[in-house]
HTML snippet that shows the backbone in 3Dmol.js (N, CA, C, O; Angstrom):
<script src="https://3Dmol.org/build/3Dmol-min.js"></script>
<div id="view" style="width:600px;height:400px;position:relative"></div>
<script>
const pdb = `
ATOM      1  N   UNK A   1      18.823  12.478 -91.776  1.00  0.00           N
ATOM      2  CA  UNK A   1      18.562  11.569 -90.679  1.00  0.00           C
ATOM      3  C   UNK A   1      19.513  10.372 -90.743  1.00  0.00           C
ATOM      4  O   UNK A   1      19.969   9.825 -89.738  1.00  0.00           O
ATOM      5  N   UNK A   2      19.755  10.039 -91.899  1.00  0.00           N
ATOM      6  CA  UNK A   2      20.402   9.163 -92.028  1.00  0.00           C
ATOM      7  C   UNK A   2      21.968   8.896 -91.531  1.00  0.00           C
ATOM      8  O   UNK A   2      22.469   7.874 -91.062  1.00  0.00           O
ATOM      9  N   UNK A   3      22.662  10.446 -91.861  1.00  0.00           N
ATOM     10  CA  UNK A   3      23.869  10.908 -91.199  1.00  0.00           C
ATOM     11  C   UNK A   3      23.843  10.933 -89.837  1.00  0.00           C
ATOM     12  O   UNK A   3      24.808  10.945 -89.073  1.00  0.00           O
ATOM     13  N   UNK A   4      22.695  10.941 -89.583  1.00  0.00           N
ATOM     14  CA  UNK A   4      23.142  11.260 -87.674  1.00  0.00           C
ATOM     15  C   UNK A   4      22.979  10.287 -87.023  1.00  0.00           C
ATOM     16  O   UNK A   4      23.570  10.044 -85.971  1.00  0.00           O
ATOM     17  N   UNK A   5      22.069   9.521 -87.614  1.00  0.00           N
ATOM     18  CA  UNK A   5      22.487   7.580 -87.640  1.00  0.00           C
ATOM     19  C   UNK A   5      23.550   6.813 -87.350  1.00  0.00           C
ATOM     20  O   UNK A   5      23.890   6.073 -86.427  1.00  0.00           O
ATOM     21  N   UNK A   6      24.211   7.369 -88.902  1.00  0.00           N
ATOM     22  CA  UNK A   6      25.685   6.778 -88.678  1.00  0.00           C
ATOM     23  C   UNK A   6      26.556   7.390 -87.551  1.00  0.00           C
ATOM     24  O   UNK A   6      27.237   6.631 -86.860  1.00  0.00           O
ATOM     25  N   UNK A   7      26.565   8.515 -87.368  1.00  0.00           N
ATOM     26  CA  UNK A   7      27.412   9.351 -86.816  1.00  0.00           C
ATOM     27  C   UNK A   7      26.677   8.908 -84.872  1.00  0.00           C
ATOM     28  O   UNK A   7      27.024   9.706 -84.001  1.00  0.00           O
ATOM     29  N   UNK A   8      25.961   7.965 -84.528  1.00  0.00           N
ATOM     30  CA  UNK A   8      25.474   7.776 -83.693  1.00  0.00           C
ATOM     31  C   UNK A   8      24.697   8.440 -82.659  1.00  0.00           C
ATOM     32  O   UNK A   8      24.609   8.151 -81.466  1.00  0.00           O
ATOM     33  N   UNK A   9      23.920   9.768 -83.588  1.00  0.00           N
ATOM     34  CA  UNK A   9      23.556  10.718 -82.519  1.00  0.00           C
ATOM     35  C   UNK A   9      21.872  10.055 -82.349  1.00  0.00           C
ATOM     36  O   UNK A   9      21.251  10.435 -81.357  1.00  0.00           O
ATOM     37  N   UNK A  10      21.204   9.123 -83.281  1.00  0.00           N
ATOM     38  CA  UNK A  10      20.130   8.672 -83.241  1.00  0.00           C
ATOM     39  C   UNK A  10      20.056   7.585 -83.069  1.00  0.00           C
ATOM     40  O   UNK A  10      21.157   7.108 -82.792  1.00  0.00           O
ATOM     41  N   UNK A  11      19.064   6.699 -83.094  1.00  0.00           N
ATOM     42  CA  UNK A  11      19.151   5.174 -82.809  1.00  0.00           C
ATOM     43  C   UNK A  11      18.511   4.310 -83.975  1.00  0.00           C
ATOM     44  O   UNK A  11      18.991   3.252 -84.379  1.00  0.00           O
ATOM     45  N   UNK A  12      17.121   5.036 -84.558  1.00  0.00           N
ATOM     46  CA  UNK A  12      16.710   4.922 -85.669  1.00  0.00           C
ATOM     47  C   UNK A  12      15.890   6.001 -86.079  1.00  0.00           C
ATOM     48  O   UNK A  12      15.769   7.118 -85.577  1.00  0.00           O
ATOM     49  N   UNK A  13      15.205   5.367 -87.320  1.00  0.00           N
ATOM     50  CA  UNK A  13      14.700   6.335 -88.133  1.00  0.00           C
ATOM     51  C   UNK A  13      13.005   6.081 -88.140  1.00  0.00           C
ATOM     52  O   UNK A  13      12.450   4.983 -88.117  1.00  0.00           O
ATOM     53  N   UNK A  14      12.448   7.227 -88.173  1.00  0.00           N
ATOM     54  CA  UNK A  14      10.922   6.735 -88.204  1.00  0.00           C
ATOM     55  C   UNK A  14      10.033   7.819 -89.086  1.00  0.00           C
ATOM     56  O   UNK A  14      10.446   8.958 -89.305  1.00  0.00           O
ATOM     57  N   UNK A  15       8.511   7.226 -89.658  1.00  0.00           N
ATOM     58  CA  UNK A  15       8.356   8.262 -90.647  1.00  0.00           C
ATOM     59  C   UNK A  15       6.926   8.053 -89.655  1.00  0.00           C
ATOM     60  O   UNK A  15       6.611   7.514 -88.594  1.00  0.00           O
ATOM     61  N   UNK A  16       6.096   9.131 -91.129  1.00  0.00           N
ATOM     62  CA  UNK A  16       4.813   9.099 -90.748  1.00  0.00           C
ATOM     63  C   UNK A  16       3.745   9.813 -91.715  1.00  0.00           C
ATOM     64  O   UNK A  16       3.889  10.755 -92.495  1.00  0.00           O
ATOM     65  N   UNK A  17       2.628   9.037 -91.390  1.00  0.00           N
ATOM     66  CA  UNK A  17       1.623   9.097 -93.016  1.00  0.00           C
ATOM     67  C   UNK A  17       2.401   8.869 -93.839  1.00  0.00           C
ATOM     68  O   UNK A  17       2.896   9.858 -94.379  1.00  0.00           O
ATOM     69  N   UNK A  18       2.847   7.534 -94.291  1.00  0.00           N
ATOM     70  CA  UNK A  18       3.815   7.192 -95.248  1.00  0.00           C
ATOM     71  C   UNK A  18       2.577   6.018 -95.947  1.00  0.00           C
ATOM     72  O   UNK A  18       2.198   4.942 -95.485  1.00  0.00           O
ATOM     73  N   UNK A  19       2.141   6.781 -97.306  1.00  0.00           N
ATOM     74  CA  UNK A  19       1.117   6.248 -97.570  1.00  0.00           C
ATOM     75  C   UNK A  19       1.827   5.143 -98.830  1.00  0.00           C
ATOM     76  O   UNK A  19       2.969   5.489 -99.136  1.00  0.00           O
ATOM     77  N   UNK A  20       1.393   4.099 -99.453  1.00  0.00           N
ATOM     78  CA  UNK A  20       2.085   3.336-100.274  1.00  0.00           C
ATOM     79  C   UNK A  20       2.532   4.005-101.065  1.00  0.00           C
ATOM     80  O   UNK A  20       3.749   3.860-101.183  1.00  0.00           O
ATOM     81  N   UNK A  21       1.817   5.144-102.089  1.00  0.00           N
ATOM     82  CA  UNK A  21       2.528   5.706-103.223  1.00  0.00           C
ATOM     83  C   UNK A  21       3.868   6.166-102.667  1.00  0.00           C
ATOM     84  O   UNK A  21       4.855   5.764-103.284  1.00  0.00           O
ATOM     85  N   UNK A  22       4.039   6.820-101.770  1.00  0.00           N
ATOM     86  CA  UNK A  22       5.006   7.423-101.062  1.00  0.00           C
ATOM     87  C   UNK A  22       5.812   6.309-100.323  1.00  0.00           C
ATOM     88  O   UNK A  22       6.622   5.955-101.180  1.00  0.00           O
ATOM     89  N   UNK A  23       5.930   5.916 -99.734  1.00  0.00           N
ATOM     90  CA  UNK A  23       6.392   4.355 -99.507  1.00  0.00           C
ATOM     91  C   UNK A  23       7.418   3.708-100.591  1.00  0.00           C
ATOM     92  O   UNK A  23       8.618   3.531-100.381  1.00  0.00           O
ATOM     93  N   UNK A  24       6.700   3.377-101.828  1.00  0.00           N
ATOM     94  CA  UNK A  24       7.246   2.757-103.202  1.00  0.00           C
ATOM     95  C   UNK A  24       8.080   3.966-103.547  1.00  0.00           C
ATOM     96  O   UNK A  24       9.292   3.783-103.666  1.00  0.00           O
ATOM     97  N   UNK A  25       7.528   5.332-103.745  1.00  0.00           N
ATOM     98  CA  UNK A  25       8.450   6.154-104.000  1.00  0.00           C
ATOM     99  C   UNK A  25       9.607   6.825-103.701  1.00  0.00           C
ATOM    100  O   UNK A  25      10.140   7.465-104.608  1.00  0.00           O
ATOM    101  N   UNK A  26      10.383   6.795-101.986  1.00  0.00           N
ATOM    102  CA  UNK A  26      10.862   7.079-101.364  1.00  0.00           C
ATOM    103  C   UNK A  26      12.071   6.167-100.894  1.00  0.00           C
ATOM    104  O   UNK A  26      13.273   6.266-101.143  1.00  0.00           O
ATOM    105  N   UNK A  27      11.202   5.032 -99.956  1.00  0.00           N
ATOM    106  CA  UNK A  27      11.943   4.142 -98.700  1.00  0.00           C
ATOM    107  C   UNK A  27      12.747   3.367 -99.916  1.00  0.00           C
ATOM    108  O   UNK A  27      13.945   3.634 -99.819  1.00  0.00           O
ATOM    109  N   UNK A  28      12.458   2.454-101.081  1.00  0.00           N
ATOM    110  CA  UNK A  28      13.329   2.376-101.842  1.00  0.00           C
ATOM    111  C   UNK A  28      15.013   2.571-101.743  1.00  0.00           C
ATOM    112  O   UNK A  28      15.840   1.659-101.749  1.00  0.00           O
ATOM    113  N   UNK A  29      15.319   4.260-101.634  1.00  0.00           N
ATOM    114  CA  UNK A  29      16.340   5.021-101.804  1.00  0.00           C
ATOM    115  C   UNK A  29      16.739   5.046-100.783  1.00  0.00           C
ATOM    116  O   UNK A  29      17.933   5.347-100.808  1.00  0.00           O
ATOM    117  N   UNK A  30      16.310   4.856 -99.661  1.00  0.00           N
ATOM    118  CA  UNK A  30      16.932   4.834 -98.622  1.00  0.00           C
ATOM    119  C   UNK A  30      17.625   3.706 -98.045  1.00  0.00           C
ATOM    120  O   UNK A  30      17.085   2.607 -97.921  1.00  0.00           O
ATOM    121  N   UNK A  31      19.095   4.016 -97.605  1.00  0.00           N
ATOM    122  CA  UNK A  31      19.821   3.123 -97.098  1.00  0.00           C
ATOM    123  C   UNK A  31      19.468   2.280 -95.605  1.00  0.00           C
ATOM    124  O   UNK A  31      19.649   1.092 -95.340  1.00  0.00           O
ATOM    125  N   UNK A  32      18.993   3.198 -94.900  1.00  0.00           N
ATOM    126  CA  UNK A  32      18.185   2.952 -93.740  1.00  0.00           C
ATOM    127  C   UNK A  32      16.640   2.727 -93.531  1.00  0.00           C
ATOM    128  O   UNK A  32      15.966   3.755 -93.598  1.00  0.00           O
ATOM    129  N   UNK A  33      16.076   1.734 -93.327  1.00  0.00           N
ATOM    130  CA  UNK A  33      14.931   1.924 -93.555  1.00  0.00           C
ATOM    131  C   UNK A  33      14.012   2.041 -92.225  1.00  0.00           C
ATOM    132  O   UNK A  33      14.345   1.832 -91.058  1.00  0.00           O
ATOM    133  N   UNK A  34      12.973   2.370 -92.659  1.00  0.00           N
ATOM    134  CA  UNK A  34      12.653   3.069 -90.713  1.00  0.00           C
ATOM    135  C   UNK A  34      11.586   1.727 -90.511  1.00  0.00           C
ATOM    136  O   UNK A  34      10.944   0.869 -91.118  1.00  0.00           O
ATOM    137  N   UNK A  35      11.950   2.287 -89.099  1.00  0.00           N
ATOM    138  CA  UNK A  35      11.767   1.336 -87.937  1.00  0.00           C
ATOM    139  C   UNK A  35      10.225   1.671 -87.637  1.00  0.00           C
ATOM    140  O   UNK A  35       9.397   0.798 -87.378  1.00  0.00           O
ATOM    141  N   UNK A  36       9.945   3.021 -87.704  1.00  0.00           N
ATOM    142  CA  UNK A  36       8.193   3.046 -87.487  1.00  0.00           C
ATOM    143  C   UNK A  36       7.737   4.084 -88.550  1.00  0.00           C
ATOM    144  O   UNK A  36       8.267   5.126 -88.933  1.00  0.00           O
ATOM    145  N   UNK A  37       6.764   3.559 -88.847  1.00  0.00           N
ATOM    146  CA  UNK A  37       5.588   4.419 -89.791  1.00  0.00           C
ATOM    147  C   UNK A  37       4.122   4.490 -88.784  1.00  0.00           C
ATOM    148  O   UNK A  37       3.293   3.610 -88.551  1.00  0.00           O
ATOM    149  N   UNK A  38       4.201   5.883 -88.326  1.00  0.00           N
ATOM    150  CA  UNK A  38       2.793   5.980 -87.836  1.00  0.00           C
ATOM    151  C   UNK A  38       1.932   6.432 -88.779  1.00  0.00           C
ATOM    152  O   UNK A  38       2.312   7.291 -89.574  1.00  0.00           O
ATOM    153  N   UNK A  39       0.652   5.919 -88.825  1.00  0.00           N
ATOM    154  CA  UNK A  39      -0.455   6.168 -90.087  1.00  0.00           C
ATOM    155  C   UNK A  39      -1.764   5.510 -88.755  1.00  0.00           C
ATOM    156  O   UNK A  39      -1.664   4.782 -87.767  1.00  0.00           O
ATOM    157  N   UNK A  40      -2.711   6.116 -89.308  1.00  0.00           N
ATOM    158  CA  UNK A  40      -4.098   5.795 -88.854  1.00  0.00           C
ATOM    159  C   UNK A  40      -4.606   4.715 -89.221  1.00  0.00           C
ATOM    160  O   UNK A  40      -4.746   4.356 -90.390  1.00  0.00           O
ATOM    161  N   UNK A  41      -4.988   3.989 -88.030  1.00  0.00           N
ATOM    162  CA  UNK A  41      -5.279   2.633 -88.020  1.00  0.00           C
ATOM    163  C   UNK A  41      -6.177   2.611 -87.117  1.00  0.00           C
ATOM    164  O   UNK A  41      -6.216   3.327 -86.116  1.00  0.00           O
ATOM    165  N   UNK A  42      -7.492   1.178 -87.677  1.00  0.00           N
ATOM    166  CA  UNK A  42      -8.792   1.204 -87.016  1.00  0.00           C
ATOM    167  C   UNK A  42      -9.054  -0.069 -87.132  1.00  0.00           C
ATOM    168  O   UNK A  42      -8.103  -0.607 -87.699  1.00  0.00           O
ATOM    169  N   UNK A  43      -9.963  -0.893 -86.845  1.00  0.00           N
ATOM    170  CA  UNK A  43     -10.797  -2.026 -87.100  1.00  0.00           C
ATOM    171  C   UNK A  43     -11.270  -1.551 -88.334  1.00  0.00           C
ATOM    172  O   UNK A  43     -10.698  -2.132 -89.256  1.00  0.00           O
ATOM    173  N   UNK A  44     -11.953  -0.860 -88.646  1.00  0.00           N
ATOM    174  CA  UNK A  44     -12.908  -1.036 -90.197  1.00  0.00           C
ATOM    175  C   UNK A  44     -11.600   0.036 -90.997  1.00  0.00           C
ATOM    176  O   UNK A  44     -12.094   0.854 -91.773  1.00  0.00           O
ATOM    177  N   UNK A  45     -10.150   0.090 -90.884  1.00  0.00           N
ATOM    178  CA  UNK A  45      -8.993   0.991 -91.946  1.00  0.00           C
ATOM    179  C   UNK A  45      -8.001   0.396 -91.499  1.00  0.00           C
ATOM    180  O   UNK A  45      -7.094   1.045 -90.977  1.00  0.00           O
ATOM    181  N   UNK A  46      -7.953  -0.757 -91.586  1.00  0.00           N
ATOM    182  CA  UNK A  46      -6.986  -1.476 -91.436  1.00  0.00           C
ATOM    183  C   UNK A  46      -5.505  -1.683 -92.033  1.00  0.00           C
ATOM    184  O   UNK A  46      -4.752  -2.597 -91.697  1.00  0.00           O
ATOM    185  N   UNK A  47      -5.151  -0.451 -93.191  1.00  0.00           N
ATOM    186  CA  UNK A  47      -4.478   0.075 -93.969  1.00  0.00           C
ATOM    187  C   UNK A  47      -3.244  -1.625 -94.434  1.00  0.00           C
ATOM    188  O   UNK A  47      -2.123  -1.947 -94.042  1.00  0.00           O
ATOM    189  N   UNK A  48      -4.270  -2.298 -95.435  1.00  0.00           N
ATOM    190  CA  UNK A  48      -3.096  -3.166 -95.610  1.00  0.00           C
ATOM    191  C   UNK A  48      -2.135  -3.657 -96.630  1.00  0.00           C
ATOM    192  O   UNK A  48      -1.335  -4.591 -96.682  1.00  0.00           O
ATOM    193  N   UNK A  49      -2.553  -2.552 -97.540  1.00  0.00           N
ATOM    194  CA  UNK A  49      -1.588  -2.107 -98.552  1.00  0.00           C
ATOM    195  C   UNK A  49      -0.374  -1.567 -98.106  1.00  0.00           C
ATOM    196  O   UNK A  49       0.628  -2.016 -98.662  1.00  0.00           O
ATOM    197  N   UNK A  50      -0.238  -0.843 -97.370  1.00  0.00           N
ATOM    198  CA  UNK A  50       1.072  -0.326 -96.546  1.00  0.00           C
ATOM    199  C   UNK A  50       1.647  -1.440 -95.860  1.00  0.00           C
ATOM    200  O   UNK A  50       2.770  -1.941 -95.922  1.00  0.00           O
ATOM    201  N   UNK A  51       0.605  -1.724 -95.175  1.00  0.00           N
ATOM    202  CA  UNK A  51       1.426  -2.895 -94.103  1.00  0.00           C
ATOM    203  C   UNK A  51       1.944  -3.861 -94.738  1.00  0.00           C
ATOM    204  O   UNK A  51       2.835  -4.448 -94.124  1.00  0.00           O
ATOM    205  N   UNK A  52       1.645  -4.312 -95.971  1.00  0.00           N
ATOM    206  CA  UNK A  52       2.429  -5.259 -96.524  1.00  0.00           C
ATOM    207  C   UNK A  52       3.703  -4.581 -97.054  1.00  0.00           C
ATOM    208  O   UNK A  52       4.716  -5.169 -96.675  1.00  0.00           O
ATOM    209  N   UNK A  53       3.848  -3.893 -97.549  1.00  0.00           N
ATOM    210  CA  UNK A  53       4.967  -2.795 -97.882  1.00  0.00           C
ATOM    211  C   UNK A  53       6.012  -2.798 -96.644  1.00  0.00           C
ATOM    212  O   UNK A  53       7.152  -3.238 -96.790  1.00  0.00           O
ATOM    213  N   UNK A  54       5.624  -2.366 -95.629  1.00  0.00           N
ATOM    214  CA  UNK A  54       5.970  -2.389 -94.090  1.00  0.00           C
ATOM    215  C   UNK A  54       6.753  -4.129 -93.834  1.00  0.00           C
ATOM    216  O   UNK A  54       7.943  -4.333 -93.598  1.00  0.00           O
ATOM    217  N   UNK A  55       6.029  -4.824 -93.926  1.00  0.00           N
ATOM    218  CA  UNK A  55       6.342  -6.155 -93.595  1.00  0.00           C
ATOM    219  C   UNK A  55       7.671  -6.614 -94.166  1.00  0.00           C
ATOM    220  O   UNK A  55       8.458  -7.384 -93.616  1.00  0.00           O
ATOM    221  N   UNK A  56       7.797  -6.077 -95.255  1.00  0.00           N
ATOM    222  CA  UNK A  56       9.118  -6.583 -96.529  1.00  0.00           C
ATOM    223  C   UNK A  56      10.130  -5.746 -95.610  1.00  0.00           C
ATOM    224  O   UNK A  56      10.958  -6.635 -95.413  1.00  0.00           O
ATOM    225  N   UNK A  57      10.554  -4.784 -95.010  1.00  0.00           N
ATOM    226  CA  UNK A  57      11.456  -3.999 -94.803  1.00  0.00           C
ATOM    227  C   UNK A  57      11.439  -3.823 -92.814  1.00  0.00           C
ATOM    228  O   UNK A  57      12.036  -2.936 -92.205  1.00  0.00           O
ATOM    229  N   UNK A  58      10.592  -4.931 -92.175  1.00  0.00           N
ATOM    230  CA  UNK A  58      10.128  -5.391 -90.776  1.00  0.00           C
ATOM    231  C   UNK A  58      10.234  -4.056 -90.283  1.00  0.00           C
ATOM    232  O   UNK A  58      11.253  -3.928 -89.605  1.00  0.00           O
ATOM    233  N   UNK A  59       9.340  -2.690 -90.405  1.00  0.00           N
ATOM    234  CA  UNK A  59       8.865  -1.414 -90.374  1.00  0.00           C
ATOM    235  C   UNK A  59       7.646  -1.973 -89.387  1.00  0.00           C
ATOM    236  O   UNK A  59       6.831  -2.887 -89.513  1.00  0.00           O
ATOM    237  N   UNK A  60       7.871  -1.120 -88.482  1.00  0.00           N
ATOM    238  CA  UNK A  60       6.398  -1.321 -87.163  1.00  0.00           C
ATOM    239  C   UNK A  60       5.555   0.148 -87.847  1.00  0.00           C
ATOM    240  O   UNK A  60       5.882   1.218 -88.360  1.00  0.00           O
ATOM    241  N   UNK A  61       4.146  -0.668 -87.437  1.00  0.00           N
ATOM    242  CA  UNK A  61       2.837   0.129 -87.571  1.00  0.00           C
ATOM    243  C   UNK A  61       2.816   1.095 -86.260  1.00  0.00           C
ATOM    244  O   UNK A  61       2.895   0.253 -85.365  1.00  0.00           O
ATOM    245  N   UNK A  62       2.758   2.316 -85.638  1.00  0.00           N
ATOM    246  CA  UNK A  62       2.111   3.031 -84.893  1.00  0.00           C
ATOM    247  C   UNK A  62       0.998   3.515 -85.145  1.00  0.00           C
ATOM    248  O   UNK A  62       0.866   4.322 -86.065  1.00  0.00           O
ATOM    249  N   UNK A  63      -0.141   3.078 -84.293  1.00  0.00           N
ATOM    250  CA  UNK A  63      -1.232   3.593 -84.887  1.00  0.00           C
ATOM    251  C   UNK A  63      -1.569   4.809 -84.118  1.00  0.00           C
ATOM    252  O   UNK A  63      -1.176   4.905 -82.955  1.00  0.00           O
ATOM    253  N   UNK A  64      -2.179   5.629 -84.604  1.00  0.00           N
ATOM    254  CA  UNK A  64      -2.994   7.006 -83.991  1.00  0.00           C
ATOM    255  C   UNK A  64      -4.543   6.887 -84.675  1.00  0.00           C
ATOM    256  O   UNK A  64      -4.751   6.279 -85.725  1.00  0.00           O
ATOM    257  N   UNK A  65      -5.171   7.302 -84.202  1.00  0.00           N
ATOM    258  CA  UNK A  65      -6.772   7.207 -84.273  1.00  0.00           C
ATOM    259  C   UNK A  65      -7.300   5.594 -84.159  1.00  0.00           C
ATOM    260  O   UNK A  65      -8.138   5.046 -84.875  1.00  0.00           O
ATOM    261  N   UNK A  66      -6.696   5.136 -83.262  1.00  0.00           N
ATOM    262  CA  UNK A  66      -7.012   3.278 -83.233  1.00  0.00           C
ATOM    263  C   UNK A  66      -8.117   3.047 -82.915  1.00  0.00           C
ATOM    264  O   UNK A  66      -8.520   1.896 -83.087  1.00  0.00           O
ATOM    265  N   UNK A  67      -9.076   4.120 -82.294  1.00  0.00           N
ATOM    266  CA  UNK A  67     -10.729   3.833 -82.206  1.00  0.00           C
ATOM    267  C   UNK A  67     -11.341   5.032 -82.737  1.00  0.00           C
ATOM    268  O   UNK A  67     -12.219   5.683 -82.173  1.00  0.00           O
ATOM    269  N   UNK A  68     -10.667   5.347 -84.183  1.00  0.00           N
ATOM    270  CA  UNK A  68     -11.602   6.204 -84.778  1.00  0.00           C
ATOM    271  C   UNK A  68     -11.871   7.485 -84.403  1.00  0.00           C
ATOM    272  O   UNK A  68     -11.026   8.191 -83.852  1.00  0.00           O
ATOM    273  N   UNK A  69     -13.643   8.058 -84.810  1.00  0.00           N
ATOM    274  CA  UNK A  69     -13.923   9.156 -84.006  1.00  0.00           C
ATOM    275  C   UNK A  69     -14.261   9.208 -82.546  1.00  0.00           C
ATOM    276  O   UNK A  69     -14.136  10.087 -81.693  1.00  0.00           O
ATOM    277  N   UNK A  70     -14.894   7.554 -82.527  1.00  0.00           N
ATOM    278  CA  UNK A  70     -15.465   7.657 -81.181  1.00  0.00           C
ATOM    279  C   UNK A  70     -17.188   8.383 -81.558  1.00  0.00           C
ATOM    280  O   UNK A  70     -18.055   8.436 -80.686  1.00  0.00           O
ATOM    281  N   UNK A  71     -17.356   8.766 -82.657  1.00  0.00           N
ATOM    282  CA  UNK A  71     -18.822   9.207 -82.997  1.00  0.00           C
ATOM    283  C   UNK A  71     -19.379   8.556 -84.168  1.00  0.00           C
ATOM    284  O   UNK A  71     -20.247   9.183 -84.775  1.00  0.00           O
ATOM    285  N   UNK A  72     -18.981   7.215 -84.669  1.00  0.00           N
ATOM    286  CA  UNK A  72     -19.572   6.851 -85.701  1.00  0.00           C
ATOM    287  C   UNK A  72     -20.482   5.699 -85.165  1.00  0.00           C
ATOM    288  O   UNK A  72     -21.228   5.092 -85.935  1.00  0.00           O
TER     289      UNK A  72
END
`;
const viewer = $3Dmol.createViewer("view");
viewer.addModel(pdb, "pdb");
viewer.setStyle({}, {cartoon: {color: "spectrum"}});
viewer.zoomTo();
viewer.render();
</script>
């Protein structure tokens, strides 16, 4: 992804379920760091162990499941 970056066929880079262990373990190494991490986000999973992770490297949150099940 990173090559096609440079090579201008993309604009940026984006991940997903990029949970902290994976986060610390990965984005590190990367020269490019992405622009969105979609992960599940709620009022009561407010995931903010990542997001601080996210914040250091100005990585946007996409959320999916933003109101949950809808049955709790």
């Amino acid at each position: 992804m990173e090559e096609a970056k440079a090579e201008g066929k993309i604009r940026s880079i984006g991940v997903s379920n990029m949970s902290s262990a994976l986060w610390n373990k990965f984005i590190p190494g990367f020269a490019t760091k992405p622009a969105a991490n979609q992960v599940e986000f709620a009022p009561l999973f407010q995931q903010k162990e990542i997001r601080k992770l996210m914040a250091e490297t100005f990585t946007k949150l996409e959320a999916w499941y933003p109101l949950v099940h809808g049955d709790a």
